[in-house]
C-alpha positions in Angstrom: -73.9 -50.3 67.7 -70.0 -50.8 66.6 -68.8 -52.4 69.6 -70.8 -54.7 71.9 -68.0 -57.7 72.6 -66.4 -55.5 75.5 -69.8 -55.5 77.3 -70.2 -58.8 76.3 -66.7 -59.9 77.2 -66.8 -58.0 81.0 -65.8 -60.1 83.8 -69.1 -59.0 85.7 -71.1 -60.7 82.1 -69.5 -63.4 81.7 -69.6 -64.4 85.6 -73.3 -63.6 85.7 -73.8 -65.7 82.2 -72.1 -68.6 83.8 -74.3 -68.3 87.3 -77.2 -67.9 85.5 -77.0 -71.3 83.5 -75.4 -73.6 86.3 -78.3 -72.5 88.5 -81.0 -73.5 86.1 -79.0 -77.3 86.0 -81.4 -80.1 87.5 -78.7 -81.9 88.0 -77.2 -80.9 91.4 -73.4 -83.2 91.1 -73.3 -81.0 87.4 -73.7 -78.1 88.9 -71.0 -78.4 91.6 -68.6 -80.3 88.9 -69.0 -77.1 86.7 -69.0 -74.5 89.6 -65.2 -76.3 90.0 -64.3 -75.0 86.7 -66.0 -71.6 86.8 -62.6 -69.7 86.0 -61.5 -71.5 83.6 -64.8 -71.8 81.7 -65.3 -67.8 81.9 -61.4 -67.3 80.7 -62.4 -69.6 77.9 -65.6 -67.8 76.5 -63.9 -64.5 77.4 -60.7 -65.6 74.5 -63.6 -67.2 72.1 -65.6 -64.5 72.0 -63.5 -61.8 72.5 -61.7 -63.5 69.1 -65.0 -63.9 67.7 -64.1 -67.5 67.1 -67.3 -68.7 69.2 -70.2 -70.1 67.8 -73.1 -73.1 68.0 -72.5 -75.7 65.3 -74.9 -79.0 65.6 -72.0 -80.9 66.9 -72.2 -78.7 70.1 -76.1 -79.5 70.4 -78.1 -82.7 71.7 -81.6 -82.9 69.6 -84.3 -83.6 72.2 -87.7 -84.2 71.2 -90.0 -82.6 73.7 -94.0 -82.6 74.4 -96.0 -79.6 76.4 -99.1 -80.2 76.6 -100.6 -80.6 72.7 -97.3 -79.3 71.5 -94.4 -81.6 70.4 -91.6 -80.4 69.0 -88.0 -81.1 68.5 -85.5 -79.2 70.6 -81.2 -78.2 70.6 -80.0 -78.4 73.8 -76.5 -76.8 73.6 -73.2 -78.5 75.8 -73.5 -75.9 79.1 -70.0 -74.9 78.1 -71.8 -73.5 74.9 -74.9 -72.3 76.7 -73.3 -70.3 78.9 -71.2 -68.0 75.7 -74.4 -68.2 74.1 -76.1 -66.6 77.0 -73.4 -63.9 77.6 -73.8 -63.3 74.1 -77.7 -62.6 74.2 -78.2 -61.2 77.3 -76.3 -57.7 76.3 -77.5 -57.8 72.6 -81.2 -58.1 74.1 -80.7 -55.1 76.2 -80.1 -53.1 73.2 -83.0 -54.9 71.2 -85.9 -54.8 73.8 -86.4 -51.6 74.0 -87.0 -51.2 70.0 -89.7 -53.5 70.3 -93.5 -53.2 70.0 -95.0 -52.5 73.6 -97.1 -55.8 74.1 -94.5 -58.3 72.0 -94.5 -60.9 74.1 -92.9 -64.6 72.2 -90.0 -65.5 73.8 -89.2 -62.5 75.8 -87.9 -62.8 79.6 -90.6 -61.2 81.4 -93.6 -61.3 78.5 -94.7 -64.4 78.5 -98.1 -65.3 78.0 -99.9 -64.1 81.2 -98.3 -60.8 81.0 -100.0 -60.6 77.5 -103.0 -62.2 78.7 -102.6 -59.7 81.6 -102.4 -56.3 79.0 -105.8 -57.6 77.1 -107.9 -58.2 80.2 -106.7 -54.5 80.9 -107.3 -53.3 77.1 -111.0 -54.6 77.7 -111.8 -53.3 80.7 -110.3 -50.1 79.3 -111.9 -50.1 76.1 -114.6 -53.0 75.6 -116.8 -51.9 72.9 -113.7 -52.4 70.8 -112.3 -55.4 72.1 -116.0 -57.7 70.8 -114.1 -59.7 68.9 -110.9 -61.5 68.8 -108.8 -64.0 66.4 -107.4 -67.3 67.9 -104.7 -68.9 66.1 -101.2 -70.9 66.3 -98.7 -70.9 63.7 -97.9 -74.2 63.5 -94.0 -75.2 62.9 -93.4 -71.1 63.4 -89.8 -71.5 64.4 -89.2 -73.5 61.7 -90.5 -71.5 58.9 -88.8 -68.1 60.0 -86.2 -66.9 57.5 -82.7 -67.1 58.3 -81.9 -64.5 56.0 -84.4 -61.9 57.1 -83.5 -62.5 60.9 -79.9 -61.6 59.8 -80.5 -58.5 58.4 -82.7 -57.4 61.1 -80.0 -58.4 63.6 -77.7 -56.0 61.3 -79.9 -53.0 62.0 -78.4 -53.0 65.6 -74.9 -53.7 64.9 -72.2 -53.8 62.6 -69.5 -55.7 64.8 -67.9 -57.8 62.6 -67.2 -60.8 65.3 -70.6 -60.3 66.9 -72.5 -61.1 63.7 -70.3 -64.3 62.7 -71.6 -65.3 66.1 -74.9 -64.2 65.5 -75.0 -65.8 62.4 -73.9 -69.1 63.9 -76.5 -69.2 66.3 -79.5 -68.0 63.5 -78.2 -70.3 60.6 -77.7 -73.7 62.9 -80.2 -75.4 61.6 -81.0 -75.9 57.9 -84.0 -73.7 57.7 -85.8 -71.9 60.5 -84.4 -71.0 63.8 -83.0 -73.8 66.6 -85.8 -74.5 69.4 -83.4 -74.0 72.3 -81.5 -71.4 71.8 -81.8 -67.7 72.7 -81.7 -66.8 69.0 
């Protein structure tokens, strides 16, 4: 795909983007101290990324170390200014991506989480038991921080070549040394 900023760039996008993240603030003063600036924060993303000047350095991120359950890992937690381009960003490149993925892919995708997984293979078995005897349990441990950076760019290059898009792309694959940033829709 050539030509993705003008979706990305809409007024009905970049409105949604910004909803989207100021609803999911805890803090209910933020949210009403952003919701003051909503106009001017969408006319800003809308010049940065229609200029293909925006992008997710660690200066715009807040390392936060978090534990879920046995899992502890360290997080990016991008300023909501830059959370909310990032998100305008993602949401229309992932609605050309999706659909190009394997049927039951289900790590970090809205909507496939693991109970919709765990969901397909209860049906899988009931559908087809003698073959589903036996099963593999494992966790990759550190997997986001081992994924190449160079093979997730050109993947990302088999869906566009959108020469703004993919310095923003790039931005948001390559911010941390190796691997890809825990906290970001990369």
């Amino acid at each position: 795909i050539d030509d993705l900023l003008s979706e990305i760039v809409s007024d009905s996008n970049l409105y949604e983007s910004f909803d989207y993240v100021i609803s999911h603030l805890e803090n209910k003063t933020q949210r009403e101290r952003y919701r003051l600036l909503r106009d001017k924060i969408v006319e800003i993303l809308k010049q940065e990324i229609g200029q293909g000047s925006f992008n997710i350095t660690m200066s715009d991120v807040k390392s936060i170390h978090v534990k879920d359950g046995p899992k502890e890992r360290d997080c990016q937690a991008p300023t909501v200014i830059k959370r909310i381009g990032c998100h305008a960003v993602m949401v229309v490149f992932e609605r050309y991506v999706y659909p190009s993925l394997i049927k039951n892919s289900a790590a970090s995708i809205k909507g496939r989480g693991m109970h919709w997984l765990h969901h397909i293979i209860e049906e899988d078995i009931a559908n087809n038991g003698d073959n589903m005897r036996f099963f593999y349990k494992c966790d990759i441990k550190g997997f986001y921080d081992n994924i190449s950076q160079d093979l997730v760019k050109k993947d990302v290059r088999e869906y566009t070549s959108d020469t703004k898009l993919l310095q923003m792309l790039d931005s948001f694959i390559s911010l941390m040394p190796s691997g890809l940033s825990k906290g970001l829709r990369s």
